[in-house]
N, CA, C and O atoms as CSV, one atom per row, in Angstrom:
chain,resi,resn,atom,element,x,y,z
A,1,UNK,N,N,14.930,15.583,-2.589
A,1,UNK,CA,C,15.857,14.476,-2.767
A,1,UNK,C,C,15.935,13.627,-1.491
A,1,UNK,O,O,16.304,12.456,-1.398
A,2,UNK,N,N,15.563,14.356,-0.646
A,2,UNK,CA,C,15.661,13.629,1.185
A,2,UNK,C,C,14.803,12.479,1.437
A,2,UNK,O,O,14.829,11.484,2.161
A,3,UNK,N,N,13.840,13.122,0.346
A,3,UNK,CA,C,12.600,12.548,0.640
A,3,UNK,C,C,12.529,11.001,-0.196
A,3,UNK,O,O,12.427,9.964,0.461
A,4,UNK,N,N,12.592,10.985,-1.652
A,4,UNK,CA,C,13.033,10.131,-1.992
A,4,UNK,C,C,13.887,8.928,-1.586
A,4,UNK,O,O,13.465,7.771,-1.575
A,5,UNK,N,N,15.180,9.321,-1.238
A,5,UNK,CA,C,15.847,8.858,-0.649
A,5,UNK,C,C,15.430,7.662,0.559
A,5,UNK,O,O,15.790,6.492,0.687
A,6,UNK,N,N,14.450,8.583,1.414
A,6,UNK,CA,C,13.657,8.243,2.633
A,6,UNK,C,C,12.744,7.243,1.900
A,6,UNK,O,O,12.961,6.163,2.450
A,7,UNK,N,N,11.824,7.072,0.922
A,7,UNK,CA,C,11.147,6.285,0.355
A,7,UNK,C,C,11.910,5.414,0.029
A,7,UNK,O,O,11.714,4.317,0.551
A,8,UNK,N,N,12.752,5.513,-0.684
A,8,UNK,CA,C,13.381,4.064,-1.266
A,8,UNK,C,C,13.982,3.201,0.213
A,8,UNK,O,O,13.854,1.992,0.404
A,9,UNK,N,N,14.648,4.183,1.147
A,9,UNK,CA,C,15.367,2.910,2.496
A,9,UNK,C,C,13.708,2.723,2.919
A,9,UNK,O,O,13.503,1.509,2.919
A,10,UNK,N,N,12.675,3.326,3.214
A,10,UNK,CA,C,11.310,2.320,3.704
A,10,UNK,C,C,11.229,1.076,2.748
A,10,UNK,O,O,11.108,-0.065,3.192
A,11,UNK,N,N,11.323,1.447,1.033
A,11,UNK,CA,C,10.785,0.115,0.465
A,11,UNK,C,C,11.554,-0.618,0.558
A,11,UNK,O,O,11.067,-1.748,0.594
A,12,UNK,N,N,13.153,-0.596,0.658
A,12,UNK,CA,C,14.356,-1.734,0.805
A,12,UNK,C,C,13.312,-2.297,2.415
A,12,UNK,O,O,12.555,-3.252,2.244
A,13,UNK,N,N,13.349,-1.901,3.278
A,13,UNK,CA,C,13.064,-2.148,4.291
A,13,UNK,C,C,11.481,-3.146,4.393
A,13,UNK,O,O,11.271,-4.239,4.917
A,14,UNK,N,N,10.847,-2.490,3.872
A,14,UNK,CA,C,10.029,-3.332,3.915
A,14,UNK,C,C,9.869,-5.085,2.502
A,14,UNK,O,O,9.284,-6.168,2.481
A,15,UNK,N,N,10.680,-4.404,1.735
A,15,UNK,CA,C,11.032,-6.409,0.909
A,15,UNK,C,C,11.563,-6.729,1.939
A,15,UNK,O,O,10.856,-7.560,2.510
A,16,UNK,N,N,12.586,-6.467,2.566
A,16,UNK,CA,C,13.300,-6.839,3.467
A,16,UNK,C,C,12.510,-7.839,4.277
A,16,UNK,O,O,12.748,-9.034,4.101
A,17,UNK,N,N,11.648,-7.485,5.097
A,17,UNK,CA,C,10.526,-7.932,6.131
A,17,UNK,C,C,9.362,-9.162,5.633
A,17,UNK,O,O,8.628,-9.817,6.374
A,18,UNK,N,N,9.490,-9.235,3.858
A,18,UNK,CA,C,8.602,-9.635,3.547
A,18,UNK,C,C,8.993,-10.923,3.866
A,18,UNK,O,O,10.202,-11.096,4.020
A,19,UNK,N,N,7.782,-12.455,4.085
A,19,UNK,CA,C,8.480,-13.496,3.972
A,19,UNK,C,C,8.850,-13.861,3.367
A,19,UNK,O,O,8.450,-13.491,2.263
A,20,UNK,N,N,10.225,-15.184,3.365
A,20,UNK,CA,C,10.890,-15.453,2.870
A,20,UNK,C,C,10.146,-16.144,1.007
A,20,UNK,O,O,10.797,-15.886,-0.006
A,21,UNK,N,N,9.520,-16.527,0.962
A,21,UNK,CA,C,8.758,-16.928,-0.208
A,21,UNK,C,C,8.331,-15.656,-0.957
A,21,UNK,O,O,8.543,-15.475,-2.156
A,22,UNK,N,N,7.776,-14.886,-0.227
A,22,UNK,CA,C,7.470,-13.572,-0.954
A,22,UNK,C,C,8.712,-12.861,-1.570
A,22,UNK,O,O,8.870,-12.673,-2.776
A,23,UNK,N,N,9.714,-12.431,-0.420
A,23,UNK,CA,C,10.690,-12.272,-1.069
A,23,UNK,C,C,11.558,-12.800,-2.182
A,23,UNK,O,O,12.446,-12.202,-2.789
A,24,UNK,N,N,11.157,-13.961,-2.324
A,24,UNK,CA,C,12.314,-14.584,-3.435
A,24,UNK,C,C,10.894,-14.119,-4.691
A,24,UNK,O,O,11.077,-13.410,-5.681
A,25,UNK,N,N,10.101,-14.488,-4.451
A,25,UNK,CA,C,8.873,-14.577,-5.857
A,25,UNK,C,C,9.218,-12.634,-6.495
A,25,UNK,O,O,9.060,-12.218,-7.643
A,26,UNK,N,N,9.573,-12.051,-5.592
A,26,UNK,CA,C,9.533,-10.478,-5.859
A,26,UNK,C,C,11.187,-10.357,-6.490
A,26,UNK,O,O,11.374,-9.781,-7.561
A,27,UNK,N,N,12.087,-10.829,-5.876
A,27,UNK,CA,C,13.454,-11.120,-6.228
A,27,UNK,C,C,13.271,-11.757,-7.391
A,27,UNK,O,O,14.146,-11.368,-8.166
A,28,UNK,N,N,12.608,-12.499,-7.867
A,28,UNK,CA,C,12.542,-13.272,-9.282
A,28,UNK,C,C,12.109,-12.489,-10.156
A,28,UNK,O,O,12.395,-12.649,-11.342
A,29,UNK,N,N,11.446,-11.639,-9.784
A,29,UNK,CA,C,10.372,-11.311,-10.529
A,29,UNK,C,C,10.723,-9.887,-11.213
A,29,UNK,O,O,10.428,-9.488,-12.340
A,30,UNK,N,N,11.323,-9.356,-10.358
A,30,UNK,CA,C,11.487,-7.836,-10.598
A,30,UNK,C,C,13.308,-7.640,-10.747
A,30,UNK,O,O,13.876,-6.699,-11.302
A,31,UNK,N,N,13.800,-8.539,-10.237
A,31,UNK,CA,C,15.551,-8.111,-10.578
A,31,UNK,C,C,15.945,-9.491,-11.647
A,31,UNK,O,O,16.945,-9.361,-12.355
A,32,UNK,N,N,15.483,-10.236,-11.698
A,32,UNK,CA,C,15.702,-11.408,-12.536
A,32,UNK,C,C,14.836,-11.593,-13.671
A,32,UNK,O,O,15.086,-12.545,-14.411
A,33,UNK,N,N,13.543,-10.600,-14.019
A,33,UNK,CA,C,13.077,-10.775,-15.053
A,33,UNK,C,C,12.304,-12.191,-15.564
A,33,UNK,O,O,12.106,-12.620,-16.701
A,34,UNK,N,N,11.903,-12.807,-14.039
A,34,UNK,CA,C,11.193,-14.000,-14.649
A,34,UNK,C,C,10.071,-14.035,-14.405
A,34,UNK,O,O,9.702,-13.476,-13.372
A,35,UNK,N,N,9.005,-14.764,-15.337
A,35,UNK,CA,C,7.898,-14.821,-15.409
A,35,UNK,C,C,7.424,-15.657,-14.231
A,35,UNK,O,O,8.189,-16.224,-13.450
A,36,UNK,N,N,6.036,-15.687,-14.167
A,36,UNK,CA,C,5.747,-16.902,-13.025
A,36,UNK,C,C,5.459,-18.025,-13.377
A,36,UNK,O,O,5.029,-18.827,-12.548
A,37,UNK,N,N,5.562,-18.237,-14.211
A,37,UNK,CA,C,5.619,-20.033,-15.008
A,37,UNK,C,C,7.218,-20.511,-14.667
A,37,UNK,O,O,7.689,-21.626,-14.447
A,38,UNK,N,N,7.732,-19.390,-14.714
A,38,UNK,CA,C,9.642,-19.989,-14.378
A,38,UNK,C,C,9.573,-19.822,-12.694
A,38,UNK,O,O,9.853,-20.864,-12.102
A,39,UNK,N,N,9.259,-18.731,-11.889
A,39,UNK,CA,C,9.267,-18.662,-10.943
A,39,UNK,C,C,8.456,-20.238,-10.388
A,39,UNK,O,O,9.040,-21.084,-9.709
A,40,UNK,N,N,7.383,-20.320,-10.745
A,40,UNK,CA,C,6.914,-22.248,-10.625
A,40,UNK,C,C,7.577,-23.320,-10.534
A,40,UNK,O,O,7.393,-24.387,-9.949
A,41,UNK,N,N,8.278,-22.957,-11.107
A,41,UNK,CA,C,9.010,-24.099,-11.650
A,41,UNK,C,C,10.483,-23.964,-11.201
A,41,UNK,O,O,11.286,-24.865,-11.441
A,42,UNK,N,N,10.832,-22.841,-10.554
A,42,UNK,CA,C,12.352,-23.206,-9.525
A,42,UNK,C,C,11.967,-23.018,-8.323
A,42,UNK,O,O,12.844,-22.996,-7.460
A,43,UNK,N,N,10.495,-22.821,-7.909
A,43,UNK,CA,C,9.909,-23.076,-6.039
A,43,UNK,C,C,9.471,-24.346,-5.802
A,43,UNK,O,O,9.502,-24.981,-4.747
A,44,UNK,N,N,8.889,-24.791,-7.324
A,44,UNK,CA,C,8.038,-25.919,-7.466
A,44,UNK,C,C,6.745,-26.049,-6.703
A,44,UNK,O,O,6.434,-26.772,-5.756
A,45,UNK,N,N,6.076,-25.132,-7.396
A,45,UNK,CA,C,4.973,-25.236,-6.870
A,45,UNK,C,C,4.414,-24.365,-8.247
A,45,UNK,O,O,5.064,-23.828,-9.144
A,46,UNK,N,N,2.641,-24.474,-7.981
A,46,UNK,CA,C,1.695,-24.217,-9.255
A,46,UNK,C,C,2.098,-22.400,-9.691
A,46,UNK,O,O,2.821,-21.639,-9.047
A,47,UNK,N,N,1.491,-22.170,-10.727
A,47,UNK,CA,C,1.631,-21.119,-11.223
A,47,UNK,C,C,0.533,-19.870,-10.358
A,47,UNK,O,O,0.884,-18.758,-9.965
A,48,UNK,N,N,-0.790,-20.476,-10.251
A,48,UNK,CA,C,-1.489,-19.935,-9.238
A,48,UNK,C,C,-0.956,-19.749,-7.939
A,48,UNK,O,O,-1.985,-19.404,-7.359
A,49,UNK,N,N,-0.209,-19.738,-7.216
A,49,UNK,CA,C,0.836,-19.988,-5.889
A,49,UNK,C,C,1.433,-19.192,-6.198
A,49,UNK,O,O,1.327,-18.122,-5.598
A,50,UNK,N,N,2.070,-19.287,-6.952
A,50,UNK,CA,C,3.191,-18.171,-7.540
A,50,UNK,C,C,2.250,-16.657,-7.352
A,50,UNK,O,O,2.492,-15.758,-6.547
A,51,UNK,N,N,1.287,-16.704,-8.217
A,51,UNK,CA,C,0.827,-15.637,-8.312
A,51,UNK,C,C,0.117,-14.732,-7.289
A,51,UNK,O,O,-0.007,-13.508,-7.339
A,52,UNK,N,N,-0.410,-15.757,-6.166
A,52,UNK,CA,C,-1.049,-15.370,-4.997
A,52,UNK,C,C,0.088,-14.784,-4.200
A,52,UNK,O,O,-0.213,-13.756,-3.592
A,53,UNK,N,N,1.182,-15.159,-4.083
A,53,UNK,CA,C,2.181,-15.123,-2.842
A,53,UNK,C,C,2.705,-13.133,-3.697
A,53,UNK,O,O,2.864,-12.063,-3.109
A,54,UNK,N,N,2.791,-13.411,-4.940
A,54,UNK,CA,C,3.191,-12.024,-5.513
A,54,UNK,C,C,1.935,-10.992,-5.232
A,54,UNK,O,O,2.178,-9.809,-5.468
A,55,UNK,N,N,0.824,-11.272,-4.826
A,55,UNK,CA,C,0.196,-10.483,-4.736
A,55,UNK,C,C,0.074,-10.257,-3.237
A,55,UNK,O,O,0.251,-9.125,-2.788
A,56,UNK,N,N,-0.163,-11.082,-2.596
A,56,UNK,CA,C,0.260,-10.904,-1.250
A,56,UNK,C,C,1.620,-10.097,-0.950
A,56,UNK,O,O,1.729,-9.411,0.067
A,57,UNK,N,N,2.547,-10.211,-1.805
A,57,UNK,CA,C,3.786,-9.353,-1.171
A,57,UNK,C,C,3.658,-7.920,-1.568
A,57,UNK,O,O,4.179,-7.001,-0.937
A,58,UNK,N,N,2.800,-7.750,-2.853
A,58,UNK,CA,C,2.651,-6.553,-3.301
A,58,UNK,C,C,1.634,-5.804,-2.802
A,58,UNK,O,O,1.582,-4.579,-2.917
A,59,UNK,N,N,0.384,-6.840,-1.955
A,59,UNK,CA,C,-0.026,-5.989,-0.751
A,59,UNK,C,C,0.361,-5.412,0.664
A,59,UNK,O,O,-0.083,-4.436,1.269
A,60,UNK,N,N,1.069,-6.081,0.906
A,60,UNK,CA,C,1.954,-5.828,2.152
A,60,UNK,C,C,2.893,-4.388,1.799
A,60,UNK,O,O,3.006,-3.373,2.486
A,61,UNK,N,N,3.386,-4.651,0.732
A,61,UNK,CA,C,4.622,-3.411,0.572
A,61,UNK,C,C,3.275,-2.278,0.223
A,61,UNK,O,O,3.498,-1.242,0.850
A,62,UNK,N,N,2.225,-2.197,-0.423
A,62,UNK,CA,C,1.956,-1.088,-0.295
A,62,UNK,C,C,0.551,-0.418,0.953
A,62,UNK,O,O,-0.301,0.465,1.039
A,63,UNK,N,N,1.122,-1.586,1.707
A,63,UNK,CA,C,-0.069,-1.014,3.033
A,63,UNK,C,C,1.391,-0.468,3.900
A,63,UNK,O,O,1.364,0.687,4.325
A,64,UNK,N,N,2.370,-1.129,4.093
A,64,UNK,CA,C,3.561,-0.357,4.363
A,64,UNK,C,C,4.349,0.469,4.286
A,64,UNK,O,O,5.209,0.719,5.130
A,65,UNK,N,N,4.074,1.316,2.693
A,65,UNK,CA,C,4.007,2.316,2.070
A,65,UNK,C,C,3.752,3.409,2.077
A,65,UNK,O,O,4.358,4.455,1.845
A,66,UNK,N,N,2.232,2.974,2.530
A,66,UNK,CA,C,1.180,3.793,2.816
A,66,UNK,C,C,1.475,5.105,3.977
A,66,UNK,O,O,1.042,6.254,4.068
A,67,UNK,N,N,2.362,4.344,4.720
A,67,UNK,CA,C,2.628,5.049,6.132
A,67,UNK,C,C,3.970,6.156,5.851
A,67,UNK,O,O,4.459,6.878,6.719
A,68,UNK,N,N,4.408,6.078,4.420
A,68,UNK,CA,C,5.872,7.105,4.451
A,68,UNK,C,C,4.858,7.775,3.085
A,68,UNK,O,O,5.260,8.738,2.432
């Protein structure tokens, strides 16, 4: 249970760190339930953008991951 615990404050920690664009596209995405055609369209910017920056954040969190 320690351990867990310990995983989840690294992953708070590392969205945390992510940049600010990443963070909101991951905040949209995963606690707000929006697609990236909506996420597009309240950053204003293309749907491809959208999708790069989510993958970029979802590489970062799990090379950061990697280490707990």
């Amino acid at each position: 249970m320690l351990s867990d615990h310990r995983m989840r404050a690294a992953l708070v920690q590392a969205i945390e760190d992510l940049p600010e664009r990443e963070k909101y596209v991951m905040g949209m995405y995963y606690e707000h339930d929006m697609n990236l055609k909506e996420i597009a369209a309240v950053l204003e910017v293309t749907e491809s953008w959208v999708c790069q920056l989510h993958s970029h954040a979802i590489a970062r969190l799990r090379s950061k991951m990697r280490a707990h």
